[in-house]
PQR file of N, CA, C, O and H, with PARSE charges and radii, in Angstrom:
ATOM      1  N   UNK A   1     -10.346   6.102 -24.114 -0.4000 1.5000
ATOM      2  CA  UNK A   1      -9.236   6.550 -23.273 -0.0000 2.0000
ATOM      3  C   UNK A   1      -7.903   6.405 -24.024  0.5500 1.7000
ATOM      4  O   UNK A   1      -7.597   5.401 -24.667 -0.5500 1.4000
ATOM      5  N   UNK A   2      -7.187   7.431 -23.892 -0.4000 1.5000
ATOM      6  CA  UNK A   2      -5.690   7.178 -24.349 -0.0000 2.0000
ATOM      7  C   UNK A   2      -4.559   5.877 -23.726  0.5500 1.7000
ATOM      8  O   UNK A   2      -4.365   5.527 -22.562 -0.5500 1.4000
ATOM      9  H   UNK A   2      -7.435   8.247 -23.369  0.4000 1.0000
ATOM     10  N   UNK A   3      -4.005   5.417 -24.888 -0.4000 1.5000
ATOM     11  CA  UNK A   3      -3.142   4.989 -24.304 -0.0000 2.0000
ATOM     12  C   UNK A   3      -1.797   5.850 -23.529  0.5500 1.7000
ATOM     13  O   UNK A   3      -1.398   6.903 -24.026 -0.5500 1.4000
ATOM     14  H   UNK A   3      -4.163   5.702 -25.834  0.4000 1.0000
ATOM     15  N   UNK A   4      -1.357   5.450 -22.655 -0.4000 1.5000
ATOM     16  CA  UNK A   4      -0.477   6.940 -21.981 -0.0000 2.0000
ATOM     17  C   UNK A   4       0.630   5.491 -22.410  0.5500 1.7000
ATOM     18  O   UNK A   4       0.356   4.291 -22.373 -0.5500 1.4000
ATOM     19  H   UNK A   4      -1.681   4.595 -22.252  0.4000 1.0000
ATOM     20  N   UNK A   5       2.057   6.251 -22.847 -0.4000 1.5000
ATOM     21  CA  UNK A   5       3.376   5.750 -23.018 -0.0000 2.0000
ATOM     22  C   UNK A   5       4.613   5.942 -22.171  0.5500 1.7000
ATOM     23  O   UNK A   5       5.333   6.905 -22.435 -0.5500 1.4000
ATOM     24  H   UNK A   5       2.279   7.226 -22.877  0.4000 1.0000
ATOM     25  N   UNK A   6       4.887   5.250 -21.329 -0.4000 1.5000
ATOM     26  CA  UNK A   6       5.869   5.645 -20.461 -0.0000 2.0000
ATOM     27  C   UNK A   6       7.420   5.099 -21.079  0.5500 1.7000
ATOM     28  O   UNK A   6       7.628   4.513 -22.142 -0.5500 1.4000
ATOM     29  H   UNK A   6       4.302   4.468 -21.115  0.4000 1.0000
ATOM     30  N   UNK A   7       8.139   5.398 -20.309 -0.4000 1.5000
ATOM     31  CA  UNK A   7       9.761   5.086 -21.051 -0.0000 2.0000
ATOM     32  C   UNK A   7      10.019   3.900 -20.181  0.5500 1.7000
ATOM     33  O   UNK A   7       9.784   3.882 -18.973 -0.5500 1.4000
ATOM     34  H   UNK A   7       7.970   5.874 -19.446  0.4000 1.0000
ATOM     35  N   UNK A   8      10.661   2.627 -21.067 -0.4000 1.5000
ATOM     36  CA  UNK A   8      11.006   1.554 -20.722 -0.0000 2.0000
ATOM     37  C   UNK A   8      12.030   1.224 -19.830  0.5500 1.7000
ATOM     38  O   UNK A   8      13.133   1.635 -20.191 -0.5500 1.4000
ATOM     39  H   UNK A   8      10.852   2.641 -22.048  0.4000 1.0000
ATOM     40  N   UNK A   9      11.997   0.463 -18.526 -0.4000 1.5000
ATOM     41  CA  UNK A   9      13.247   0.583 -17.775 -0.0000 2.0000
ATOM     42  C   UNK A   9      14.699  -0.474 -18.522  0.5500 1.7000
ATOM     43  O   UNK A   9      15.877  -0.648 -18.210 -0.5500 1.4000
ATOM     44  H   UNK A   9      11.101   0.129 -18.233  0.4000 1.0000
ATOM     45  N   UNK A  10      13.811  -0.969 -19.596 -0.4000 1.5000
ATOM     46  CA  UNK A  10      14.963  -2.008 -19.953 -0.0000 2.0000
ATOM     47  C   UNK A  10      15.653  -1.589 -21.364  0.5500 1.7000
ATOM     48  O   UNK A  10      16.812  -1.977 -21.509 -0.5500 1.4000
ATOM     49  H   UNK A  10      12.854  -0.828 -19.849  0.4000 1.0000
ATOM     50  N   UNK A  11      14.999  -0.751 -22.545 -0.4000 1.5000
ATOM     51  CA  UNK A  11      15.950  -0.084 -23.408 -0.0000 2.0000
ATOM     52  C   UNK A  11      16.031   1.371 -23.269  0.5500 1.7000
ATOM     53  O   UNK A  11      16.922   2.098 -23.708 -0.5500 1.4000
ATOM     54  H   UNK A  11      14.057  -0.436 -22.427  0.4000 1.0000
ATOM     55  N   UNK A  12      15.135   1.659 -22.695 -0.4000 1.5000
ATOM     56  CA  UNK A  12      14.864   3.271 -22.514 -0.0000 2.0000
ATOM     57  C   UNK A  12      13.952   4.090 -23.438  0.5500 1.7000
ATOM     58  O   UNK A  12      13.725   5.299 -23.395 -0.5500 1.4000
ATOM     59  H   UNK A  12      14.411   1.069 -22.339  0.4000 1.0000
ATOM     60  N   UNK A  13      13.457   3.113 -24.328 -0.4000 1.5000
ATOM     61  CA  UNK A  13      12.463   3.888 -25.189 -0.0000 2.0000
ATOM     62  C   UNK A  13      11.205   4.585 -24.542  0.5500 1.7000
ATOM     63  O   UNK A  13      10.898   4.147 -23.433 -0.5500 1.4000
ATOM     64  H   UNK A  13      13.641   2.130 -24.363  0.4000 1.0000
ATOM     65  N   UNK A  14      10.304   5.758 -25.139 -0.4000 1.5000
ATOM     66  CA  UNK A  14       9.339   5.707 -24.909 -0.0000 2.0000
ATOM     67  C   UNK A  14       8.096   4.941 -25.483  0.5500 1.7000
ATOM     68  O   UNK A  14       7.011   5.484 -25.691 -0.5500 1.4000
ATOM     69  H   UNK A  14      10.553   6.113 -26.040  0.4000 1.0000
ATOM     70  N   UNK A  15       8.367   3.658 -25.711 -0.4000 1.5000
ATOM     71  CA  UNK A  15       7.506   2.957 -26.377 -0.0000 2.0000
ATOM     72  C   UNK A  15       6.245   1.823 -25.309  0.5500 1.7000
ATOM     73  O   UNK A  15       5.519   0.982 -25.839 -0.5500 1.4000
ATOM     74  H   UNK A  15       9.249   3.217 -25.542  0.4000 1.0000
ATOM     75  N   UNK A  16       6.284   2.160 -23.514 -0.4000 1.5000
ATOM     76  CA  UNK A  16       5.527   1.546 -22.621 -0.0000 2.0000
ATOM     77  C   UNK A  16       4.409   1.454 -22.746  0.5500 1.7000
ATOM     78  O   UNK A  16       3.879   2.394 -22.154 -0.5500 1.4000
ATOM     79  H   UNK A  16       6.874   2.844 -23.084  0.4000 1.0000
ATOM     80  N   UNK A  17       3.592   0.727 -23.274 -0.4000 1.5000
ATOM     81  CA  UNK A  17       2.159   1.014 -23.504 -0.0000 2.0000
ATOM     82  C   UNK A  17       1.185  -0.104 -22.658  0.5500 1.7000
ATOM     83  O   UNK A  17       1.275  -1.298 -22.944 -0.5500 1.4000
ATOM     84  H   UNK A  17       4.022  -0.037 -23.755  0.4000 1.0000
ATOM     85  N   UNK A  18       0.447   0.265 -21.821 -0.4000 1.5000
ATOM     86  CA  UNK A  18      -0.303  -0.756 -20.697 -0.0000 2.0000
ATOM     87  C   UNK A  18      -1.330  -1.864 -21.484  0.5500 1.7000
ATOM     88  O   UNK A  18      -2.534  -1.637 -21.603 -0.5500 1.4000
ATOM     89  H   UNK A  18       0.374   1.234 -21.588  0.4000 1.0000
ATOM     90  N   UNK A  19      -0.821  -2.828 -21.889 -0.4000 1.5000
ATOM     91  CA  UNK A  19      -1.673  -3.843 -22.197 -0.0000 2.0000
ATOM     92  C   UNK A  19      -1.921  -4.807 -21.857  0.5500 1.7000
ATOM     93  O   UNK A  19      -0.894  -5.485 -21.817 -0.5500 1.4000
ATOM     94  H   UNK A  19       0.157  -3.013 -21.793  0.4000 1.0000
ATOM     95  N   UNK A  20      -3.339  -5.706 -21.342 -0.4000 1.5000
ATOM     96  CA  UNK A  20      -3.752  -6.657 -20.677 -0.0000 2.0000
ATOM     97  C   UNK A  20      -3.129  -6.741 -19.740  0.5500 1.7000
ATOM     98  O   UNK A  20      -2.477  -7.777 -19.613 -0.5500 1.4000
ATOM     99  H   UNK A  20      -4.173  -5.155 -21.375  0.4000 1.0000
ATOM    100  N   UNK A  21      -3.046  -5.685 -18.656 -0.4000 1.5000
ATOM    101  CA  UNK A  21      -3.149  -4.891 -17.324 -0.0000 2.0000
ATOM    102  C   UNK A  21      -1.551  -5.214 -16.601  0.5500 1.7000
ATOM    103  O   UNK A  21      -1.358  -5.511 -15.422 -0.5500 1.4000
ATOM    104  H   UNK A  21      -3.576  -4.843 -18.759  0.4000 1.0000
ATOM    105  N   UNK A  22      -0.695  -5.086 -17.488 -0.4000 1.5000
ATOM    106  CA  UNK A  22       0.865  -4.867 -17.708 -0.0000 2.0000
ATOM    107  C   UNK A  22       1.082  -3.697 -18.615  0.5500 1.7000
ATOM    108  O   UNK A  22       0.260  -3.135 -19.339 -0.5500 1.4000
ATOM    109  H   UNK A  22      -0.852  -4.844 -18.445  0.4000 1.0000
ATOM    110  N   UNK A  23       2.453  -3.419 -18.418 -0.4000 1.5000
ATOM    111  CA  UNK A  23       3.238  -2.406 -19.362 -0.0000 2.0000
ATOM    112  C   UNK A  23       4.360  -3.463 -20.167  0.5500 1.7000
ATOM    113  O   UNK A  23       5.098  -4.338 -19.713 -0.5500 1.4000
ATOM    114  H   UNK A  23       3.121  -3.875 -17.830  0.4000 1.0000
ATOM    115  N   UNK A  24       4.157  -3.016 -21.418 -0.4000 1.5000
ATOM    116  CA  UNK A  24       4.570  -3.916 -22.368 -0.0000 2.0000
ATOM    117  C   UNK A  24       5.358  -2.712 -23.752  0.5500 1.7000
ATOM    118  O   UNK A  24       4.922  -1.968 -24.631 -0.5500 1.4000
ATOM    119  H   UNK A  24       3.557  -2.306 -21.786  0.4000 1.0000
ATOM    120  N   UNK A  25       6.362  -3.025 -23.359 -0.4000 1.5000
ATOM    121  CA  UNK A  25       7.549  -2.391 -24.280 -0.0000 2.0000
ATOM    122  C   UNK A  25       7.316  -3.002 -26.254  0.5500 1.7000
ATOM    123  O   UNK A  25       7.236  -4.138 -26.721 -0.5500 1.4000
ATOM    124  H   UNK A  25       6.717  -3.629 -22.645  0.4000 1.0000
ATOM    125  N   UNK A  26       7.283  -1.864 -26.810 -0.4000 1.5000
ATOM    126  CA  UNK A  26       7.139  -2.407 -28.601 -0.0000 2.0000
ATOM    127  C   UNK A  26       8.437  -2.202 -29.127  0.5500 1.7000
ATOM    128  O   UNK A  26       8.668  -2.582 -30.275 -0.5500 1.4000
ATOM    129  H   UNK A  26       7.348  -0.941 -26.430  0.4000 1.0000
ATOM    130  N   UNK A  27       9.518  -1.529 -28.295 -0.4000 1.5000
ATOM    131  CA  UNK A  27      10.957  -2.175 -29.399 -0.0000 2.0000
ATOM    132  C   UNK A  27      11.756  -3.486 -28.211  0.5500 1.7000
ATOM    133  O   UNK A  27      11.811  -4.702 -28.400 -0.5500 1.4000
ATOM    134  H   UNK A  27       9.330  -1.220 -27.362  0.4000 1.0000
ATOM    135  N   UNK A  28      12.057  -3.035 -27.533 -0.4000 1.5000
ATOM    136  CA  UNK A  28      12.374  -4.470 -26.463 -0.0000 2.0000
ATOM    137  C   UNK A  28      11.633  -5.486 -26.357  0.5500 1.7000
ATOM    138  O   UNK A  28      12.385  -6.452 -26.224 -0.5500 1.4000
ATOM    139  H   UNK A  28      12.012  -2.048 -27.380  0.4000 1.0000
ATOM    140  N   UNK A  29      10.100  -5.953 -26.335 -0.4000 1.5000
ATOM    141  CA  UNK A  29       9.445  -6.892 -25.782 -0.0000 2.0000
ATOM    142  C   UNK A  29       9.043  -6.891 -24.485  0.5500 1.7000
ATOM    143  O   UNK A  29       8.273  -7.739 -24.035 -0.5500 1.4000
ATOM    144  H   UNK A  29       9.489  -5.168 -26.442  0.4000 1.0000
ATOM    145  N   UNK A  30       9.613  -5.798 -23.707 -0.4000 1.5000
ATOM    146  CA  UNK A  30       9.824  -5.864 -22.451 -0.0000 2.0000
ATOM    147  C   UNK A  30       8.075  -6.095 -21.729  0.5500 1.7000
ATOM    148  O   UNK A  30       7.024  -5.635 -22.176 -0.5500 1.4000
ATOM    149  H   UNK A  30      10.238  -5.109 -24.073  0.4000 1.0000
ATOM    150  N   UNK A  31       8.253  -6.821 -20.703 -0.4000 1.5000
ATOM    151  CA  UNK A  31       6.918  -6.869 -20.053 -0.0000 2.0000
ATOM    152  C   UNK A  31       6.969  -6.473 -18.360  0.5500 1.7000
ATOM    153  O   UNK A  31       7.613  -7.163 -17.570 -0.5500 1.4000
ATOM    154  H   UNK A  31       9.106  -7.195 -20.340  0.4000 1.0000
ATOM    155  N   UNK A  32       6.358  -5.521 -18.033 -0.4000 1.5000
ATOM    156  CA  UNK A  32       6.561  -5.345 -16.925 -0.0000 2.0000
ATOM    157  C   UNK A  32       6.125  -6.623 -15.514  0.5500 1.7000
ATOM    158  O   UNK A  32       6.543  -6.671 -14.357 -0.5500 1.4000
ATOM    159  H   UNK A  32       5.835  -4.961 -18.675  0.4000 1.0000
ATOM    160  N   UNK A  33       5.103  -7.551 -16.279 -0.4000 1.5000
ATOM    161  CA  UNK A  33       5.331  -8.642 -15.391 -0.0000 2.0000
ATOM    162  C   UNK A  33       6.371  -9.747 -15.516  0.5500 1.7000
ATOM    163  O   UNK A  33       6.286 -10.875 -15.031 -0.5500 1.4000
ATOM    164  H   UNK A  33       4.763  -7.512 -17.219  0.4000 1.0000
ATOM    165  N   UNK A  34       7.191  -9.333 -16.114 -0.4000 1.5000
ATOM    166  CA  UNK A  34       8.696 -10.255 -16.257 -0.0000 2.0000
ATOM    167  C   UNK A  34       9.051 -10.559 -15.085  0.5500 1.7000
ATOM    168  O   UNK A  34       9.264 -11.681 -14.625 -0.5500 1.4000
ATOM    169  H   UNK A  34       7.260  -8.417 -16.508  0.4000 1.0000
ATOM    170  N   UNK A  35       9.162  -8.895 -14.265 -0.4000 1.5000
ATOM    171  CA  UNK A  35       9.799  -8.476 -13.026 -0.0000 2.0000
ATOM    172  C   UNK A  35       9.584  -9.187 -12.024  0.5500 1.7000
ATOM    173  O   UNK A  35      10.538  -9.323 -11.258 -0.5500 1.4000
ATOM    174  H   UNK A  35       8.989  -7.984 -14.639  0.4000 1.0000
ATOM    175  N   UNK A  36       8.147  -9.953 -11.643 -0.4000 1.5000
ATOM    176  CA  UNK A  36       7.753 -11.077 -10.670 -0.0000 2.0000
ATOM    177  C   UNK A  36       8.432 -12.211 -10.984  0.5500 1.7000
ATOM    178  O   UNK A  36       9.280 -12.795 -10.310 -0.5500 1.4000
ATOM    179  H   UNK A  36       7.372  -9.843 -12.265  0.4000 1.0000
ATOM    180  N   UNK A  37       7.806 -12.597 -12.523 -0.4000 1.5000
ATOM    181  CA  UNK A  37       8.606 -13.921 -12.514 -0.0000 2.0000
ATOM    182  C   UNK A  37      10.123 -14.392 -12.581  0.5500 1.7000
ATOM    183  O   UNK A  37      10.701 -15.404 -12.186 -0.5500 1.4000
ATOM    184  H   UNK A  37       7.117 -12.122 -13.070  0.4000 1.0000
ATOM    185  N   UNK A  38      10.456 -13.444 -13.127 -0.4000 1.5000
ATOM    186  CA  UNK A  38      11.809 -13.798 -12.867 -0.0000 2.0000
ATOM    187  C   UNK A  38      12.525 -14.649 -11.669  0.5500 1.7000
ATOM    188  O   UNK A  38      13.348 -15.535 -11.899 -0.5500 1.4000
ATOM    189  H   UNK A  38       9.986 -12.621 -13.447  0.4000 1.0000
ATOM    190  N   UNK A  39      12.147 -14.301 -10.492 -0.4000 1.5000
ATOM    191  CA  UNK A  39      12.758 -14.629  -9.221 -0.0000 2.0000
ATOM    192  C   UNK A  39      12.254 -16.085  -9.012  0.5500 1.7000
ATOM    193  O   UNK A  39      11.049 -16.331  -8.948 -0.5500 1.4000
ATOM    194  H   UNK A  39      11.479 -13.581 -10.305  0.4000 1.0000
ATOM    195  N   UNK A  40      13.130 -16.962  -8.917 -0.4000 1.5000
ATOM    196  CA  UNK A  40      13.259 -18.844  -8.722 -0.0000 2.0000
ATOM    197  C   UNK A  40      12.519 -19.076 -10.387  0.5500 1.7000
ATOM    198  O   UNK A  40      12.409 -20.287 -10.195 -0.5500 1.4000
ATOM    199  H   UNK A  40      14.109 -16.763  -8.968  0.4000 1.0000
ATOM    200  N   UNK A  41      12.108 -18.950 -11.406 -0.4000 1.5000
ATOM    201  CA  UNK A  41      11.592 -19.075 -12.335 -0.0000 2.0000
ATOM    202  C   UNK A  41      12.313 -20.274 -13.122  0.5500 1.7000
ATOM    203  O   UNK A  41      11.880 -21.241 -13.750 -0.5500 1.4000
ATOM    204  H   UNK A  41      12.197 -17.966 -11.562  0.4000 1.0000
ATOM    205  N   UNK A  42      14.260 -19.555 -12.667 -0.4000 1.5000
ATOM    206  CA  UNK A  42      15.097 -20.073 -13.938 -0.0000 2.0000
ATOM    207  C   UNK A  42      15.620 -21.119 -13.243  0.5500 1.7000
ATOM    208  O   UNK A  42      16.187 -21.915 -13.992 -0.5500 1.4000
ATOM    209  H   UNK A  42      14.612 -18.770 -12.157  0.4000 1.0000
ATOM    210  N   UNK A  43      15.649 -21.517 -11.697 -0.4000 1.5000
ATOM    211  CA  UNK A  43      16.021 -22.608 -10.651 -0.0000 2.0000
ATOM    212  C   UNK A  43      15.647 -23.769 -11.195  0.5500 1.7000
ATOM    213  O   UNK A  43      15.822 -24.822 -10.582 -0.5500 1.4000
ATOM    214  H   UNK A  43      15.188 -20.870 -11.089  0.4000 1.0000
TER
END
């Protein structure tokens, strides 16, 4: 199966690629399960 690449909400690249069942950005780092933890994480 292809990897499908979506565009990152945090630099804007199209570099989103779904790995170990997240979307995970290759020029930002970005992880789409950031987005949960974030909230009380940094409290």
């Amino acid at each position: 199966m292809e990897s499908e690449k979506k565009k990152c909400p945090n630099c804007g690249n199209f570099s989103l690629e779904f790995i170990l069942e997240e979307w995970v950005c290759h020029e930002c780092e970005y992880h789409s399960s950031d987005e949960e933890k974030v909230e009380g994480s940094f409290r």
